[in-house]
N, CA, C and O atoms as a GROMACS GRO file, in nm:
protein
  500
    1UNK      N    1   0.084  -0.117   0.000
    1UNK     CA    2   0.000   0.000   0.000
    1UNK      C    3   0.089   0.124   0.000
    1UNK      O    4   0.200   0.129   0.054
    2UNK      N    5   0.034   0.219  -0.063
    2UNK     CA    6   0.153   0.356  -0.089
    2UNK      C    7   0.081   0.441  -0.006
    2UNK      O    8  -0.037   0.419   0.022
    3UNK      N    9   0.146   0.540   0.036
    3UNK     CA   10   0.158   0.653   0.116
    3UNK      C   11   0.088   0.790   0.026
    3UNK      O   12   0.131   0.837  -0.080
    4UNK      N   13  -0.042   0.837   0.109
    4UNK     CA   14  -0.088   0.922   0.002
    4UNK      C   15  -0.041   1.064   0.055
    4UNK      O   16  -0.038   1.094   0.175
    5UNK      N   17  -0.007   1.147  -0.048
    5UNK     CA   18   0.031   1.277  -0.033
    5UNK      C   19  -0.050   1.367  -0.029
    5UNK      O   20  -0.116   1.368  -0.133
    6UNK      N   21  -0.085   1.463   0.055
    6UNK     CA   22  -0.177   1.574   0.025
    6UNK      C   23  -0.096   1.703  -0.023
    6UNK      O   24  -0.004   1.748   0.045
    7UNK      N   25  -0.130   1.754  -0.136
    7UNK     CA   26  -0.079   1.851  -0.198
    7UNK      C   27  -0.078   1.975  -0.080
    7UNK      O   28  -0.158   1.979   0.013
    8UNK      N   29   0.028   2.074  -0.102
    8UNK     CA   30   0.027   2.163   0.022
    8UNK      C   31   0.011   2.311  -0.148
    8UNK      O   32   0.083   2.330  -0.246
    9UNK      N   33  -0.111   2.374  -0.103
    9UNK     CA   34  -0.135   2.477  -0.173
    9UNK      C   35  -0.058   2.587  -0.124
    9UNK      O   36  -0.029   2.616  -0.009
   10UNK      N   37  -0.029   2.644  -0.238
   10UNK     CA   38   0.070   2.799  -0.231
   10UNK      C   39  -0.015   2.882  -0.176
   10UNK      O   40  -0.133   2.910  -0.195
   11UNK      N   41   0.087   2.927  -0.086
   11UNK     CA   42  -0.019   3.059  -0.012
   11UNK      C   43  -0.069   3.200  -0.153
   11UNK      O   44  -0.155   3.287  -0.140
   12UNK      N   45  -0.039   3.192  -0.192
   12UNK     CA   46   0.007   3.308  -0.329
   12UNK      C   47  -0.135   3.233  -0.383
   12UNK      O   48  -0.197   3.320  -0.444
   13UNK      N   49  -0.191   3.141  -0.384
   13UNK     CA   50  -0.315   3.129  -0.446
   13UNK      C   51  -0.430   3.150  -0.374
   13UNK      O   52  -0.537   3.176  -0.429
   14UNK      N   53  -0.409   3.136  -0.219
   14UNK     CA   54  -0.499   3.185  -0.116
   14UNK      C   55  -0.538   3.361  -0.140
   14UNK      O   56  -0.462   3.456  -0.154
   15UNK      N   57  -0.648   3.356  -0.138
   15UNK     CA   58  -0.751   3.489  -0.134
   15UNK      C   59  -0.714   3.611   0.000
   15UNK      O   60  -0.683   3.730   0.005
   16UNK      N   61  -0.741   3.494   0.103
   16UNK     CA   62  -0.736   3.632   0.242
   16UNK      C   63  -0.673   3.516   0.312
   16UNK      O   64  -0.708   3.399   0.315
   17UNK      N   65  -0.525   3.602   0.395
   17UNK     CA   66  -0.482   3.516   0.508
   17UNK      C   67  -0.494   3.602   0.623
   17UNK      O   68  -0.496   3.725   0.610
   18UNK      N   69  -0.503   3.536   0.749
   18UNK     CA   70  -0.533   3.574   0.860
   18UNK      C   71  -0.396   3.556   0.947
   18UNK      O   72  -0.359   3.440   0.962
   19UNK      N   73  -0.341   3.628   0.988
   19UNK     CA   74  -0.172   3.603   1.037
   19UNK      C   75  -0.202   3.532   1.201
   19UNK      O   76  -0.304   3.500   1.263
   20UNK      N   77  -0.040   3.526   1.230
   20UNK     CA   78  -0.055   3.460   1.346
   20UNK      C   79  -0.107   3.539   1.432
   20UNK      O   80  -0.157   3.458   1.510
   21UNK      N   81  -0.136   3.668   1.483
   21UNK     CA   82  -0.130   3.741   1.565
   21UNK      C   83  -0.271   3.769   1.540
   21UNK      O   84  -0.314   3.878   1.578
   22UNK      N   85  -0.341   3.695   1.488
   22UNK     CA   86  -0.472   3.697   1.472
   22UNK      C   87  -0.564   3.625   1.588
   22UNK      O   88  -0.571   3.502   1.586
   23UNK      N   89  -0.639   3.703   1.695
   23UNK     CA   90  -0.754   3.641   1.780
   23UNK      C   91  -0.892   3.682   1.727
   23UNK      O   92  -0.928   3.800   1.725
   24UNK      N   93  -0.964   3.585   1.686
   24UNK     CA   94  -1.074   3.579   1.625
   24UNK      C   95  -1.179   3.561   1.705
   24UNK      O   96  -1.163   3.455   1.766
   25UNK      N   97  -1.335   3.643   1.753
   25UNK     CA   98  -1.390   3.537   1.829
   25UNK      C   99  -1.542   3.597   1.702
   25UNK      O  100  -1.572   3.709   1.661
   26UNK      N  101  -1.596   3.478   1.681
   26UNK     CA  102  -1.752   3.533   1.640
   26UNK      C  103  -1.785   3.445   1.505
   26UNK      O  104  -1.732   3.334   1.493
   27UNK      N  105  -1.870   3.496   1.408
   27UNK     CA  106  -1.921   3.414   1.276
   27UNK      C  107  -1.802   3.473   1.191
   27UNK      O  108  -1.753   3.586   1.188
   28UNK      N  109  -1.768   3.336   1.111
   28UNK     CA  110  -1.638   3.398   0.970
   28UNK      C  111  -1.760   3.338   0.847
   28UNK      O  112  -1.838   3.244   0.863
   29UNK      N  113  -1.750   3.408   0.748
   29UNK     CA  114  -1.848   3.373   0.601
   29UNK      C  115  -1.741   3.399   0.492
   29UNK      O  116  -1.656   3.480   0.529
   30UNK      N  117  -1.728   3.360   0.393
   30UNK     CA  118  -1.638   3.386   0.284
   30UNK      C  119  -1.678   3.311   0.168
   30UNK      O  120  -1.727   3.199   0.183
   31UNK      N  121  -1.661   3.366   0.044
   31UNK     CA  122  -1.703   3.244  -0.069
   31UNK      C  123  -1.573   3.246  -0.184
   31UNK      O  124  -1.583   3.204  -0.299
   32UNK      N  125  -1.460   3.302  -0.127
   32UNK     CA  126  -1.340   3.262  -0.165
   32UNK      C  127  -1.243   3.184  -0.064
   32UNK      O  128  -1.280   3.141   0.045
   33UNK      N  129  -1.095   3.172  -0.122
   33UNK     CA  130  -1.046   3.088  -0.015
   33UNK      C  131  -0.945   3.187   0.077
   33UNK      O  132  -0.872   3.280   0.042
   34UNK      N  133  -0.974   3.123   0.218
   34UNK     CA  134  -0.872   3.177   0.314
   34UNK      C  135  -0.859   3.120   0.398
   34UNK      O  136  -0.951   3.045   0.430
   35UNK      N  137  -0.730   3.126   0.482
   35UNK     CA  138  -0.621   3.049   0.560
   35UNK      C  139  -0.619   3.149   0.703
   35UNK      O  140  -0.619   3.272   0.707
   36UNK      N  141  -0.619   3.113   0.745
   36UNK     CA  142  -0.623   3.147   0.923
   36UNK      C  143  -0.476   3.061   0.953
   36UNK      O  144  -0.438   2.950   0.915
   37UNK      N  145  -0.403   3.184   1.052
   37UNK     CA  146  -0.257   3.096   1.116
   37UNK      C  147  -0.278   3.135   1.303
   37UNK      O  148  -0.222   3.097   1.406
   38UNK      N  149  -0.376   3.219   1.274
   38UNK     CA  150  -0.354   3.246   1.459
   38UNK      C  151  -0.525   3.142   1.510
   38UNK      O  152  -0.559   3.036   1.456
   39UNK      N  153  -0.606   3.218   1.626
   39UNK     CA  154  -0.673   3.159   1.708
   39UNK      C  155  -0.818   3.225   1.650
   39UNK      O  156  -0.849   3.344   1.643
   40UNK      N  157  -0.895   3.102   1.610
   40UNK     CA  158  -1.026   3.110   1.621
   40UNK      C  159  -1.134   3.051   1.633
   40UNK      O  160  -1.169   2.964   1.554
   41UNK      N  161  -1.225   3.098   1.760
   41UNK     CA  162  -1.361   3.028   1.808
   41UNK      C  163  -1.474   3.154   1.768
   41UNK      O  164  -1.486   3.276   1.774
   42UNK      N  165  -1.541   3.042   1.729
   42UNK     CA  166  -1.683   3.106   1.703
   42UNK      C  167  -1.749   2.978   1.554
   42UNK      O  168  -1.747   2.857   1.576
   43UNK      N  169  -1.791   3.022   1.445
   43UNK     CA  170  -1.875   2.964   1.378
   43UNK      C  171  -1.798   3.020   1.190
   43UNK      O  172  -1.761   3.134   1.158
   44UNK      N  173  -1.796   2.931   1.128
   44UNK     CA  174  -1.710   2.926   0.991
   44UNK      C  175  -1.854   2.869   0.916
   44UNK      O  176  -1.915   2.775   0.965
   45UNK      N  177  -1.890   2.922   0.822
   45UNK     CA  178  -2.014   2.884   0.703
   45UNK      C  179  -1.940   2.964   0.636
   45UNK      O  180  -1.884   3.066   0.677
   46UNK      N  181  -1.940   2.899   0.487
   46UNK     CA  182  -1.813   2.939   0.376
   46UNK      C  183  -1.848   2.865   0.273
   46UNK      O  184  -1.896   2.752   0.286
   47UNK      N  185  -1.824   2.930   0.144
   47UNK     CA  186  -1.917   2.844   0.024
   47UNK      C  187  -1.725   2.850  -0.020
   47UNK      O  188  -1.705   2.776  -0.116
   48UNK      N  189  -1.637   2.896   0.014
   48UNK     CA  190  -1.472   2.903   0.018
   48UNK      C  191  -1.404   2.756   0.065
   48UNK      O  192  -1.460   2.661   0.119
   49UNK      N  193  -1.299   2.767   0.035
   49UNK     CA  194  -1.170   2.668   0.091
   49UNK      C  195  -1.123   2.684   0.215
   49UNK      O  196  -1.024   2.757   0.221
   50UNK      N  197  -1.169   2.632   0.336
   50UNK     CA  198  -1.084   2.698   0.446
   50UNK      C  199  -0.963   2.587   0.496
   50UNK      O  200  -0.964   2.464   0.498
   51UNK      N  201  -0.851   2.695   0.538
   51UNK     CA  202  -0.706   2.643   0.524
   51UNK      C  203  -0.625   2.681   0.670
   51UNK      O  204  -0.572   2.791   0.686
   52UNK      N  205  -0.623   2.590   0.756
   52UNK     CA  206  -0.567   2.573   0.879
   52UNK      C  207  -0.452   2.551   0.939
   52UNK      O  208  -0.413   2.440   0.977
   53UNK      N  209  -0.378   2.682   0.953
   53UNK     CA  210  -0.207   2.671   0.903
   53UNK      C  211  -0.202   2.604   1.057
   53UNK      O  212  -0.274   2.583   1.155
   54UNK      N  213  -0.077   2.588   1.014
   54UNK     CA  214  -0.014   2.466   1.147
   54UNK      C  215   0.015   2.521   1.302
   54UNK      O  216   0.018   2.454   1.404
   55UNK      N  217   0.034   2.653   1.288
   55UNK     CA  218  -0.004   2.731   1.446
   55UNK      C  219  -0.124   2.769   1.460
   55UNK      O  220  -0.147   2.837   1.560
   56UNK      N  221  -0.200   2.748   1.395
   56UNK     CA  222  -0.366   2.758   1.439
   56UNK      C  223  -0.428   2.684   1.516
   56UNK      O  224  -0.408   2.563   1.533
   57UNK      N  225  -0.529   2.769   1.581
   57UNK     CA  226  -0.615   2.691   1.664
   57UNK      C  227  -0.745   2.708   1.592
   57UNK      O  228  -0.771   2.821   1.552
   58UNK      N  229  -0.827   2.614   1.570
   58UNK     CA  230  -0.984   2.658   1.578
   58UNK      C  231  -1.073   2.598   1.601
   58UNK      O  232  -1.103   2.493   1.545
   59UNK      N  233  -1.163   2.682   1.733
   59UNK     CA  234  -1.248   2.632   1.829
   59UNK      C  235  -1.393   2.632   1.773
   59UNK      O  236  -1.463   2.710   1.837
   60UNK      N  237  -1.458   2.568   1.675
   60UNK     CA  238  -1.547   2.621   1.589
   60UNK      C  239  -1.613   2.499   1.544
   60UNK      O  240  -1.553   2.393   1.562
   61UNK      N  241  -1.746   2.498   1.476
   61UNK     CA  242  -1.805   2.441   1.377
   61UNK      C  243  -1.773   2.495   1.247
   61UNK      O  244  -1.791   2.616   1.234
   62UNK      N  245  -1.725   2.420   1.134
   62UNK     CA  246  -1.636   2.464   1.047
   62UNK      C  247  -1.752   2.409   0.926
   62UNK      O  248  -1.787   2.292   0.912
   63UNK      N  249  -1.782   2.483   0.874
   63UNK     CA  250  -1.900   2.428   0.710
   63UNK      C  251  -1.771   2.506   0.560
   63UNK      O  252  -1.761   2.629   0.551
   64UNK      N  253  -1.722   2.451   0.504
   64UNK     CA  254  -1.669   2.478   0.444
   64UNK      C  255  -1.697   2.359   0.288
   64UNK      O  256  -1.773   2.263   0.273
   65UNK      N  257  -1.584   2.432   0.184
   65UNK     CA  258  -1.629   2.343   0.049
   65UNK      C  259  -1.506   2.220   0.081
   65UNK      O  260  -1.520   2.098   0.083
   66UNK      N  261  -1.352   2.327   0.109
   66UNK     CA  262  -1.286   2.211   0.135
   66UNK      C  263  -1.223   2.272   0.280
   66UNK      O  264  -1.217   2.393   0.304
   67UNK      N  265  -1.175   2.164   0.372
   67UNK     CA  266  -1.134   2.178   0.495
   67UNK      C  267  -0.950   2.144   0.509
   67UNK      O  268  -0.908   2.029   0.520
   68UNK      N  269  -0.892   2.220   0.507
   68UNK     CA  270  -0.755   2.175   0.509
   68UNK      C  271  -0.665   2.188   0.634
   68UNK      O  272  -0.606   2.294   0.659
   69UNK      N  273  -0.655   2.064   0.722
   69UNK     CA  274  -0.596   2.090   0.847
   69UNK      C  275  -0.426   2.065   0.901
   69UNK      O  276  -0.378   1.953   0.915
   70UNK      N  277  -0.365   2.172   0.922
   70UNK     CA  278  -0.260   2.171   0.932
   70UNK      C  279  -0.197   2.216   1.118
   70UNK      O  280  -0.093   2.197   1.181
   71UNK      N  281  -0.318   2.276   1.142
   71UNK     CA  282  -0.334   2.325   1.292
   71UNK      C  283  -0.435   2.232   1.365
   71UNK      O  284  -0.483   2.125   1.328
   72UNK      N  285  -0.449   2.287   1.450
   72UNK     CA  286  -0.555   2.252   1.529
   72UNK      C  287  -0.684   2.272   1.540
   72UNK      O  288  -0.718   2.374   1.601
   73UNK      N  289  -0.802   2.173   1.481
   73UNK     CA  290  -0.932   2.210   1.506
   73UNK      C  291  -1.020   2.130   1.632
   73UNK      O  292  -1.001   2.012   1.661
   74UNK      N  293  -1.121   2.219   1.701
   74UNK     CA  294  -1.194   2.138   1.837
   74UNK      C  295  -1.335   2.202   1.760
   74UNK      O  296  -1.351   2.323   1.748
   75UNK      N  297  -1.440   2.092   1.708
   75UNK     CA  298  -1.535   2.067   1.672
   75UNK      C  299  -1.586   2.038   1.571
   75UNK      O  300  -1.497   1.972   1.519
   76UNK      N  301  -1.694   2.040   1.478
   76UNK     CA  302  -1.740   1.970   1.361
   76UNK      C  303  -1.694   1.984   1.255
   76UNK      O  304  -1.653   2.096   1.228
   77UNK      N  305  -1.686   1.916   1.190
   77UNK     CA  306  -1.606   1.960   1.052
   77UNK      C  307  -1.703   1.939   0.929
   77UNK      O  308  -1.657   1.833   0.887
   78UNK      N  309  -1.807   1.970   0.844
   78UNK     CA  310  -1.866   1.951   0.722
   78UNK      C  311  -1.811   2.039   0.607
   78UNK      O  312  -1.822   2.160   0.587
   79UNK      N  313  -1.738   1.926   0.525
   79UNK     CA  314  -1.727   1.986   0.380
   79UNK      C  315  -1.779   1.922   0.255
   79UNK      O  316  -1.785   1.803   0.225
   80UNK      N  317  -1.820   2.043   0.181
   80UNK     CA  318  -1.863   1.961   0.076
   80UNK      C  319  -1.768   1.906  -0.056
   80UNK      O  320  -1.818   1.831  -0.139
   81UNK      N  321  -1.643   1.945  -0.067
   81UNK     CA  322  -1.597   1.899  -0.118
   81UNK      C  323  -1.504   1.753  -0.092
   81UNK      O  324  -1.495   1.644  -0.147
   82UNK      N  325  -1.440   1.820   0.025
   82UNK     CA  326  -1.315   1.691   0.126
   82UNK      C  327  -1.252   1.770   0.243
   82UNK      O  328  -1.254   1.889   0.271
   83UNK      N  329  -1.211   1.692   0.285
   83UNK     CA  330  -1.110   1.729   0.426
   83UNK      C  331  -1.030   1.652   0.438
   83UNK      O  332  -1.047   1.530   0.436
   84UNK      N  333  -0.897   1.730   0.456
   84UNK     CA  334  -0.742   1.691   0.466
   84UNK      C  335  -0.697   1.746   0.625
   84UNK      O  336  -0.697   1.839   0.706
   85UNK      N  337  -0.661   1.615   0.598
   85UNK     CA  338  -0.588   1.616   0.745
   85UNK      C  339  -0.424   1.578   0.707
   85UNK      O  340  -0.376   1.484   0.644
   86UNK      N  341  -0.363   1.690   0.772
   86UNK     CA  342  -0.224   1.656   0.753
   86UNK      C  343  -0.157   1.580   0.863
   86UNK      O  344  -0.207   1.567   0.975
   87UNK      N  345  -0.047   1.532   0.828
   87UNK     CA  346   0.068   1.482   0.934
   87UNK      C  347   0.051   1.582   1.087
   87UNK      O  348   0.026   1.519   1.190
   88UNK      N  349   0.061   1.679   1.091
   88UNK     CA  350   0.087   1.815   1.178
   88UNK      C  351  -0.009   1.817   1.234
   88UNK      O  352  -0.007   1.843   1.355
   89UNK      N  353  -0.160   1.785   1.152
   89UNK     CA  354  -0.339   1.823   1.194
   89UNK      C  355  -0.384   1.750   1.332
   89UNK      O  356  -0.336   1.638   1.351
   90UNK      N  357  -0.450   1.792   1.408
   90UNK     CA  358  -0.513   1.745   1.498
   90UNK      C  359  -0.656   1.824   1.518
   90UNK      O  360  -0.676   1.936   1.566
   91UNK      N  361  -0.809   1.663   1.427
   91UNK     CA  362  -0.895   1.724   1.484
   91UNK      C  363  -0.946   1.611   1.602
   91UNK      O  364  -0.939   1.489   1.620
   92UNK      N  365  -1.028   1.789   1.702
   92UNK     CA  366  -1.130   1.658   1.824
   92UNK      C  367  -1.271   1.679   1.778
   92UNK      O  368  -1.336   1.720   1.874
   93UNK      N  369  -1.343   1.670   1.675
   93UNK     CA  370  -1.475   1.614   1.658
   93UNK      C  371  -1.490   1.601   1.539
   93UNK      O  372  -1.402   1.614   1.454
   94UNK      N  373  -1.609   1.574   1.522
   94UNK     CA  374  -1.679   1.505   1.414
   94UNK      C  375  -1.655   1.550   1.247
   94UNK      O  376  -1.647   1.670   1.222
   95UNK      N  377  -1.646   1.463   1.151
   95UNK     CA  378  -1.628   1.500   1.021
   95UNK      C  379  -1.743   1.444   0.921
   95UNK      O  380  -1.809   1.340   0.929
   96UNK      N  381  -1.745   1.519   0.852
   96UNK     CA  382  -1.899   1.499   0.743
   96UNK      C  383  -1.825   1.554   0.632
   96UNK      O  384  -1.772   1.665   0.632
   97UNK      N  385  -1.824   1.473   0.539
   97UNK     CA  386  -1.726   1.497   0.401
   97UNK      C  387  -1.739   1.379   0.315
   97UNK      O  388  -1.738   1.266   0.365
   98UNK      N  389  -1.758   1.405   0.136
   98UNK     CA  390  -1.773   1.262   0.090
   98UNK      C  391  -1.632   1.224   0.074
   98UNK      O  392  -1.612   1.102   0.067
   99UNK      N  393  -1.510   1.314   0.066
   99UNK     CA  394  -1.416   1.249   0.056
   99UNK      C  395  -1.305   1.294   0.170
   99UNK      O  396  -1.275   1.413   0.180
  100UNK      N  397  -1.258   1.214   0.238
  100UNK     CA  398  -1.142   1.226   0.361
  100UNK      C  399  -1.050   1.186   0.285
  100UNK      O  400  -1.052   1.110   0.188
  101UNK      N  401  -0.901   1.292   0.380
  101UNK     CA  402  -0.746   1.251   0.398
  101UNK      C  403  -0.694   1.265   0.473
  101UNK      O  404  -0.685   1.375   0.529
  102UNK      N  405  -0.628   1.148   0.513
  102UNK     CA  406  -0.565   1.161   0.660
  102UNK      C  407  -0.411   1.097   0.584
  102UNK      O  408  -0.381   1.002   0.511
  103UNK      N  409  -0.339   1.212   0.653
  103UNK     CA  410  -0.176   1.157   0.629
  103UNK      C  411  -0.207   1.099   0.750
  103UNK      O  412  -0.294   1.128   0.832
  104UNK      N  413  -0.064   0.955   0.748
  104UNK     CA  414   0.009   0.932   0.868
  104UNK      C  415   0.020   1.007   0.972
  104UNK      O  416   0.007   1.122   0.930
  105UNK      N  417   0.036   1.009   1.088
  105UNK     CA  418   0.064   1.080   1.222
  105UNK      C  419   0.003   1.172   1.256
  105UNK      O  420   0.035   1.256   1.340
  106UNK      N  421  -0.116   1.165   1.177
  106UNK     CA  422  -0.217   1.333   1.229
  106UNK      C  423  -0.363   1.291   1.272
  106UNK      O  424  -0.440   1.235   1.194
  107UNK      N  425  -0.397   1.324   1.412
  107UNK     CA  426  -0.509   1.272   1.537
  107UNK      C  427  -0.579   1.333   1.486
  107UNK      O  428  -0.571   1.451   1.452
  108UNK      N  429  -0.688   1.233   1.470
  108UNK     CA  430  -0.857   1.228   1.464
  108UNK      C  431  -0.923   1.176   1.584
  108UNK      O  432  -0.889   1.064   1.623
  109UNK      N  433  -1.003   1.234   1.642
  109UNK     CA  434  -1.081   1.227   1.754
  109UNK      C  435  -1.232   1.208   1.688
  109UNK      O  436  -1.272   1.319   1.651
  110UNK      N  437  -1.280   1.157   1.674
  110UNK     CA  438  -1.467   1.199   1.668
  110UNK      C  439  -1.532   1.100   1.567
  110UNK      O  440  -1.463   1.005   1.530
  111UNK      N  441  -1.617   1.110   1.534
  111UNK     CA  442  -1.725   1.028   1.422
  111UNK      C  443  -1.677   1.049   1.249
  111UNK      O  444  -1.648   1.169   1.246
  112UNK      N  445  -1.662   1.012   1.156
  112UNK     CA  446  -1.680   1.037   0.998
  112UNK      C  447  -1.783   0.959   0.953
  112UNK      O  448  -1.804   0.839   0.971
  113UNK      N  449  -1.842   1.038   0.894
  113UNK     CA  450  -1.913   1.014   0.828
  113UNK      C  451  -1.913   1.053   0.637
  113UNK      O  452  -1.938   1.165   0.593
  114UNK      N  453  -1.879   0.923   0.544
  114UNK     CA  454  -1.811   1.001   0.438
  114UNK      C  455  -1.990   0.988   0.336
  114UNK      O  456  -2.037   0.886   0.286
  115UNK      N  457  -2.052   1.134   0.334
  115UNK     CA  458  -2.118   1.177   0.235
  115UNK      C  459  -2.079   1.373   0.300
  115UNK      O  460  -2.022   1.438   0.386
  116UNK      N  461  -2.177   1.385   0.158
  116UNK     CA  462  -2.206   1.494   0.153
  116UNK      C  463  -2.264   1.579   0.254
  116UNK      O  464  -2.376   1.534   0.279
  117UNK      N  465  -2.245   1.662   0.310
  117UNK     CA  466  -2.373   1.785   0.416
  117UNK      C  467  -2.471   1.757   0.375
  117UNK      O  468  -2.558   1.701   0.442
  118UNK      N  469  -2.481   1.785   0.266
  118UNK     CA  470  -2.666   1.817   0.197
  118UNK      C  471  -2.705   1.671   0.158
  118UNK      O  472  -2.793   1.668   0.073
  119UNK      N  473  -2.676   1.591   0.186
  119UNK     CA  474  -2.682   1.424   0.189
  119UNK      C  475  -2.736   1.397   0.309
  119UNK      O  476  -2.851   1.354   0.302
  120UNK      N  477  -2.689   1.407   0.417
  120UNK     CA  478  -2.705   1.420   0.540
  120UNK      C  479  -2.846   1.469   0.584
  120UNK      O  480  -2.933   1.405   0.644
  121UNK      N  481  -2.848   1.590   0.543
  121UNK     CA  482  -2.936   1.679   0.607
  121UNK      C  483  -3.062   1.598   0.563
  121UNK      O  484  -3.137   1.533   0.636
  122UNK      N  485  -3.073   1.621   0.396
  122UNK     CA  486  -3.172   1.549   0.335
  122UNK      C  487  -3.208   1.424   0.406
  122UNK      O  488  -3.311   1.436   0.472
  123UNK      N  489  -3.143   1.285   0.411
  123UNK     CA  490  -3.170   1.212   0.535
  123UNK      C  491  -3.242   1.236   0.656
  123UNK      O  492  -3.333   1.160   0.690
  124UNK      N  493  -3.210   1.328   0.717
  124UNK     CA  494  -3.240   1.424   0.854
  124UNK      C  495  -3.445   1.414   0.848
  124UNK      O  496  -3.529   1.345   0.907
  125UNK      N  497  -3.450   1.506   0.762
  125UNK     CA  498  -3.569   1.526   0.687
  125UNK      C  499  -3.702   1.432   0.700
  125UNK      O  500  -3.802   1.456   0.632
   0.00000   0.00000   0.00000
């Protein structure tokens, strides 16, 4: 079995970055992509790419298209595209995504569930 790589995107293609010295608390919305490197709790709904640099924290329910974890996330994760979890990543809850990546050496805590949000919900219904 081979070792899958997750591509590491150029920051230079990212839309809006959020530096380290960044404390965030409240709702983030975006429908382009952006990368957070410092601390944020509160609530992420994003029709965007959100990108979780490796000194990040985020304390949040995260709805994004794609989820890219390189820091630290504590709570839900739904994307509709995928979620990457890197070597570095550590999430503690739940993931809803039709497609997951988990490198080697990077903690998952919580439930997956691999469909879609709007798969889900519809179910719900």
């Amino acid at each position: 079995m081979s070792d899958i790589q997750i591509q590491t995107i150029d920051e230079a293609e990212i839309d809006t970055i959020l530096a380290e010295d960044i404390d965030f608390t409240g709702k983030l919305g975006f429908d382009k992509s952006l990368m957070i490197k410092g601390r944020m709790k509160g609530d992420v709904k994003a029709e965007g790419d959100f990108y979780i640099g490796e000194s990040a924290v985020v304390e949040a329910r995260v709805e994004a298209n794609i989820v890219s974890v390189k820091g630290t996330v504590h709570g839900n994760i739904y994307a509709y595209d995928r979620v990457e979890i890197f070597s570095c990543g550590h999430v503690d809850g739940d993931i809803t995504a039709p497609d997951i990546i988990m490198e080697s050496g990077c903690s998952f805590n919580g439930i997956c569930t691999m469909k879609s949000p709007n798969e889900v919900q519809e179910n719900e219904e």
